[in-house]
C-alpha positions, 0 to 999 in steps of 0.5 A: 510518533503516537504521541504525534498522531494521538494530536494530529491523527486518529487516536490508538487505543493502546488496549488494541495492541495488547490483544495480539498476545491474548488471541491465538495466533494464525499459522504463518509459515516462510513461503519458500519457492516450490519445484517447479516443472524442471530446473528451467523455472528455478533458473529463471526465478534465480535470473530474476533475482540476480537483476533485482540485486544488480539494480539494487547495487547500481542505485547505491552507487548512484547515492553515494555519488549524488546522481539522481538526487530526488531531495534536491529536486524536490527542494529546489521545487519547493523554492518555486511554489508561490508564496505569502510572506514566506509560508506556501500559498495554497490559493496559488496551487490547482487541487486535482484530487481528493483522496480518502486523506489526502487533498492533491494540488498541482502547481501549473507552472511546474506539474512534475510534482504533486503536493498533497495535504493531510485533511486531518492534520491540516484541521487540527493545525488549524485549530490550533492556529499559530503561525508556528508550533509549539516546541513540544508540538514541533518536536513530535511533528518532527518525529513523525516526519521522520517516521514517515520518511523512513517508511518511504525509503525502506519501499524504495530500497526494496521496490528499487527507485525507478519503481517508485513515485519519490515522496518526502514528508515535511514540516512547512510553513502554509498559507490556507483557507479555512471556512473562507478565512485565510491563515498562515500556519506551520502544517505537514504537506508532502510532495510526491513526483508526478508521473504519465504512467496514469495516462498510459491507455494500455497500464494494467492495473495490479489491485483488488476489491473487497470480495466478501462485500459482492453479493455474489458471493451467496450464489457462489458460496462453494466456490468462494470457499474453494478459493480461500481453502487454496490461497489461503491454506492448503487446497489446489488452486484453480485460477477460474476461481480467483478470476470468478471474483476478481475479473479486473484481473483478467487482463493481467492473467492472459497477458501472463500466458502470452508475454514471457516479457510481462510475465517476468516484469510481474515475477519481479515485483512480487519477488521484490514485494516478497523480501520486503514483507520478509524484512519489514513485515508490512504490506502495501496498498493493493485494495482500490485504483491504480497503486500499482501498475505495470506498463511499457517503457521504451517497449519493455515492461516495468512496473510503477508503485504509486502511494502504497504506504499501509499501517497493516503489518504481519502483526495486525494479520496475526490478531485478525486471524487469530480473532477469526481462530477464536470466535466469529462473533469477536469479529462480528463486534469489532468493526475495526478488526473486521475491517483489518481481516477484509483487507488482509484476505484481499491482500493475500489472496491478490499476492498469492493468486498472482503468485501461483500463476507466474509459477512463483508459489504463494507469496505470503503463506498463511495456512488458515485451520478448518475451523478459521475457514469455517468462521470466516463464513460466519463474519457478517462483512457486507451487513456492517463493513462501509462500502468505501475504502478507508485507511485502517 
């Protein structure tokens, strides 16, 4: 996998990793479930968790007996794609997206799956320019394949794959043009289900933005600190507070107070995030547009979880904090850890906010120190942190 991405994707440094241990480490405590008002809510969290764990038997039934089977579907999608002399022809296929890695194509004639083509992969591949790798090259594109496959079916195993946009990775022969010249190349696409939930008027989109880039932060200094004290150590939640720097929320907020229905639905997914983090470590992408959107189906709320996959993990929060435990000015130097604690605290802060509201509790606890809430005042992350999102 590193040795994959050291030639198709950005290159690690392999001093970044050893700073986990140098750095002290964040408190970061097992969030468990609070007393609630009465033994009503317990029952309803415990009714939930029941439903999530009969879904998930259902659908390893359904694997073992071969219903549903997504890979085949994708499989017998691919035999349709048009082609030259054997390798995908992408001059054939409609791009309809431009992602930060990604370009998205369509294939008119069949748009129940989307094709998606890695830019810096596809430039390296390129470079390269032959029509097949190398074997030591195959070798470790196979490996990362086979790491990114099996990222996409931990999320399915845990979010269920009625919630999920099946996505699968692979190594395929590809007919592209680069600066105006056509070449046929062995490269990495993946094809991902296509869905209408995107063109649903009434979805409601589960995502945050980068706070400490609003200018309204200055004017709203003590209530920004409040916030932090509250979701991400141990102050008293104010959800005005929350919705002061995060109003795209709102909606979902108010939906909470009046839908027993949609609150569950929201229950639900944070649950089922929740024992995901607990078993993987990993987040998933809730900074930006439209990763995670919950909907109605048949006049029932459910929940879609698009292209979610994070390279952020509990480890890389554990030195982002820690940094911040240390000194401000280690942050203030490092764009990239920078970076990686904006992110943390947007995941963190949406995750527990949410989580208080549907009366949950804090869904990752983390308990920041007085001295960590103090230097995140000091982190310059408007003055030096690009404005548009970025993959870490």
């Amino acid at each position: 996998m590193e040795n994959f991405e050291a030639k198709f994707m950005q290159p690690k440094n392999p001093e970044e990793e050893k700073k986990a241990a140098k750095i002290p480490q964040a408190e970061i405590v097992s969030s468990q479930l609070p007393q609630e008002e009465g033994v009503d809510n317990t029952k309803k969290i415990e009714a939930i968790q029941r439903k999530i764990d009969d879904q998930n038997k259902i659908e390893e039934i359904k694997e073992q007996l071969g219903i549903e089977n997504r890979d085949t579907q994708i499989q017998s999608f691919i035999s349709e794609l048009p082609n030259k002399e054997g390798f995908i022809d992408f001059s054939q296929l409609q791009r309809v997206g431009h992602g930060g890695t990604h370009d998205v194509f369509i294939y008119p004639q069949n748009p129940t799956f989307v094709i998606k083509l890695n830019r810096g992969v596809l430039k390296k591949t390129s470079s390269i320019g032959q029509t097949e790798l190398s074997p030591e090259i195959r070798k470790m594109a196979d490996k990362y394949v086979d790491v990114e496959n099996g990222k996409n079916e931990q999320l399915y195993k845990h979010f269920g794959q009625e919630h999920c946009l099946r996505e699968k990775v692979m190594v395929q022969k590809i007919s592209v043009k680069q600066n105006g010249i056509s070449q046929n190349i062995e490269g990495i696409i993946s094809i991902q289900e296509a869905s209408d939930v995107f063109k649903d008027p009434n979805k409601k989109d589960f995502s945050a933005g980068y706070i400490e880039q609003e200018s309204s932060i200055e004017e709203n200094r003590k209530v920004y600190d409040k916030m932090n004290k509250a979701l991400l150590s141990d102050g008293e939640f104010d959800e005005k507070d929350f919705l002061k720097f995060n109003e795209k929320l709102k909606p979902i907020f108010e939906l909470v107070d009046k839908d027993k229905e949609f609150a569950d639905c929201v229950k639900e997914f944070l649950l089922r995030f929740k024992k995901y983090f607990e078993e993987s470590g990993k987040f998933i992408d809730l900074v930006g547009q439209e990763n995670v959107l919950f909907y109605q189906q048949d006049g029932k709320w459910t929940f879609k979880l698009g292209s979610v996959i994070k390279g952020e993990n509990k480890q890389v929060m554990e030195e982002a904090m820690g940094a911040l435990e240390e000194n401000s000015k280690i942050l203030n130097q490092d764009e990239k850890m920078r970076n990686q604690l904006m992110n943390q605290l947007a995941l963190i802060r949406l995750l527990n906010a949410t989580g208080l509201k549907v009366g949950i509790g804090k869904i990752v606890d983390v308990r920041l120190t007085k001295k960590q809430l103090e230097n995140l005042d000091k982190v310059k992350f408007k003055k030096e942190v690009k404005t548009e999102r970025k993959e870490l």
